[in-house]
C-alpha positions, 0 to 999 in steps of 0.5 A: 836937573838930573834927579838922583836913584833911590835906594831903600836899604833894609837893615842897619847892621855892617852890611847894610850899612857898608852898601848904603855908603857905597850906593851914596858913593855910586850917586844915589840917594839912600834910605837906610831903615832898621827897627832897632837902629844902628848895629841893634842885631849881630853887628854890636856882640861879635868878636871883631875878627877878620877871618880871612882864612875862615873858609872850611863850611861848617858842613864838611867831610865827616859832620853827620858823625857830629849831629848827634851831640849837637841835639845832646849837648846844649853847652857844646860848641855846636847845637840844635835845640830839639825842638827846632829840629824838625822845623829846620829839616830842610835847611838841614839836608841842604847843610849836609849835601853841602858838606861833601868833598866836592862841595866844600872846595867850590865853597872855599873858593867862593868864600876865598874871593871875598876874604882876597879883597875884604881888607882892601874894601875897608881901607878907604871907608876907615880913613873916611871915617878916621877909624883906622885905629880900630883895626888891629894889627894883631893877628888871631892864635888859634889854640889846641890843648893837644897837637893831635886836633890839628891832625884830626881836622887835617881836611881844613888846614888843607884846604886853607893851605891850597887856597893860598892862607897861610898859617904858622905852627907854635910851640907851647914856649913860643906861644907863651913867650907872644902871650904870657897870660896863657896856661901851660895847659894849651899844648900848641898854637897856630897863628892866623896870618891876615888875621887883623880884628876890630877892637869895638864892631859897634863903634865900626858899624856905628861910625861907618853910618855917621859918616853916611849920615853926614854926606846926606844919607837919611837913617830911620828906625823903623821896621819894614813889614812888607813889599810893594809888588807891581810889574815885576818890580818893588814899588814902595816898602810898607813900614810899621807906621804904614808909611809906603816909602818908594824907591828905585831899588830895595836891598834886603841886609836884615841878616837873619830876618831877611827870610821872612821879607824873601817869603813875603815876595815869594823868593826861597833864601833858606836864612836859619838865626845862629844864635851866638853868645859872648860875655864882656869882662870889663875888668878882667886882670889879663892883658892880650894883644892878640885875639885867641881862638880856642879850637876845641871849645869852638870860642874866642877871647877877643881884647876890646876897648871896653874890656876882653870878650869871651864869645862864639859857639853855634846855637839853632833854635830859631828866633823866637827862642829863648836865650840860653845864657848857660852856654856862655857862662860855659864858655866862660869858665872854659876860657879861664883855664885857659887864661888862669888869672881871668878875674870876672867881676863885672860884665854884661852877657849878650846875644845875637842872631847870626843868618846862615846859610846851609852851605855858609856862602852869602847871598849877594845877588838880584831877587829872580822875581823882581828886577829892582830887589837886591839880597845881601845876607846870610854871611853866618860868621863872616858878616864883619869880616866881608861887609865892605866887599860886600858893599861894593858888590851891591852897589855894583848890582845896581848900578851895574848890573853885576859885578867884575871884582869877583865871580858872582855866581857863589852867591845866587840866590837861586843855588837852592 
């Protein structure tokens, strides 16, 4: 009798889970392990966007001349919380030698690979879980209140462009005739072509592993504390109740805490937590089909099932700080002078710890120390938006060796 693999994938958010259904698709027998469950971390509060053409690195031309209104402004779109600056120094240099023109291109390319077959790799595990409905064909608006910002960032429509996305420009009339909610305030708007969303990221991730569940995979809440190293290769997991949980591969996809298992085993994946905010009006007196995303204030308002989410902005301050709720009432407001009749009544705040990586590319790819260990982290922002083709890609690290579907080599997890 032919004993099947087994797979120990760590992490439970939708990359996590995305490659246990592939590795179980594959013939292996897996075990997904989290310590808060299911979609605990940055699957449950995102915006659900699937932002194919989100292919400018956060560190391009011209960010130096940002930096320091990032340590200024604690309510602005991007900031670093001083005292995690110095800690986070050499991740930080790494984001800026990333950020040259040069640089930014091969990024692109590489984040474009993933974005040219992200919704190709859902198709088939939303039919399977009859969740089709959850994807809305409802394509993003990005939102100026003044036509010279599009001028102004002319490098990332560019490159968007030359990497085959296509985009349409709004006039105010135009853009107020497919959404009338909008104040006549916003000037301009430009519509996202291939930009679908999920209407409830944690009944996605949620219901993705349900399926796993019922075709025999096992699901435990448990929290990994180390790994078991012998030969060069990963022998056992130890877990919180140190149980020693053997397997024939390991994948870390924890996210943002997938650096503290890298360092454990000796492997540098310079994962820094982005902390992102949203607030979800359960009532809110506005009615959206598409979701908005305001360039200026760096947010989006995304209509849900549960009602509409306000989220977004990029905070470094490490995982052990505490949330600073204040930038998400900030964003708030901003969005109800763009929505005028926003009602905030009842709502519930939330935060979530994005892993980013300093030049914004995943790591996908095999330990360079132990042959059996797999990385699937650091997709930043993009973490819904590539988490079924990320899935397929593990599987076939392990069953194959390596890939066909895409150049793997933007992903090492030796770049740095």
């Amino acid at each position: 009798m032919n004993v099947k693999p087994k797979v120990v994938v760590i992490g439970a958010g939708i990359i996590g889970v995305t490659s246990a259904i592939n590795l179980q698709k594959k013939g292996h027998q897996v075990i997904l392990l989290d310590k808060g469950g299911v979609a605990a971390g940055a699957s449950t509060g995102n915006c659900g966007l699937m932002a194919v053409s989100e292919i400018v690195p956060i560190s391009k031309p011209g960010v130096l001349s940002q930096v320091p209104n990032w340590l200024m402004d604690p309510e602005g779109p991007v900031t670093v919380r001083a005292k995690h600056a110095l800690t986070m120094m050499p991740w930080f240099m790494r984001f800026l030698k990333s950020g040259s023109e040069n640089n930014v291109n091969n990024i692109a390319q590489g984040l474009t690979q993933l974005s040219n077959k992200a919704a190709a790799a859902y198709a088939p595990l939303l039919k399977e879980s009859d969740i089709e409905d959850l994807l809305k064909p409802h394509e993003v608006i990005y939102l100026f209140d003044d036509r010279n910002e599009i001028i102004e960032d002319q490098f990332s429509w560019d490159l968007r462009h030359n990497c085959g996305f296509k985009m349409e420009f709004l006039e105010g009339d135009i853009l107020r005739e497919m959404e009338p909610e909008i104040s006549p305030n916003i000037d301009s708007g430009m519509l996202m072509k291939g930009w679908d969303y999920f209407s409830d990221p944690q009944r996605l991730t949620q219901s993705l592993a349900n399926t796993f569940s019922q075709n025999g995979g096992e699901i435990r809440l448990s929290k990994v504390t180390d790994l078991i190293k012998k030969d060069g290769k990963i022998i056992a997991a130890l877990l919180d109740n140190y149980e020693k949980l053997e397997a024939d591969h390991f994948v870390i996809a924890c996210g943002a805490w997938s650096r503290i298992l890298a360092d454990q085993v000796g492997d540098y994946i310079p994962v820094e937590a982005m902390a992102g905010y949203n607030t979800t009006i359960l009532r809110p007196n506005v009615s959206l089909k598409h979701p908005l995303l305001h360039h200026n204030g760096g947010f989006v308002i995304t209509p849900m099932e549960m009602g509409l989410r306000v989220g977004g902005t990029l905070e470094l301050g490490g995982l052990n700080s505490e949330p600073n709720y204040n930038r998400v009432r900030a964003i708030t407001r901003k969005a109800q002078n763009i929505l005028p009749n926003l009602e905030i009544i009842e709502k519930t705040e939330w935060v979530g710890y994005r892993p980013m990586m300093p030049d914004t590319l995943p790591v996908i790819d095999k330990s360079p120390r132990y042959s059996n260990l797999i990385y699937a982290c650091g997709h930043g922002q993009l973490g819904i938006t590539y988490g079924a083709i990320t899935g397929e890609l593990v599987a076939d690290l392990i069953t194959q060796g390596s890939s066909e579907k895409v150049n793997m080599s933007p992903y090492s997890a030796t770049r740095f």
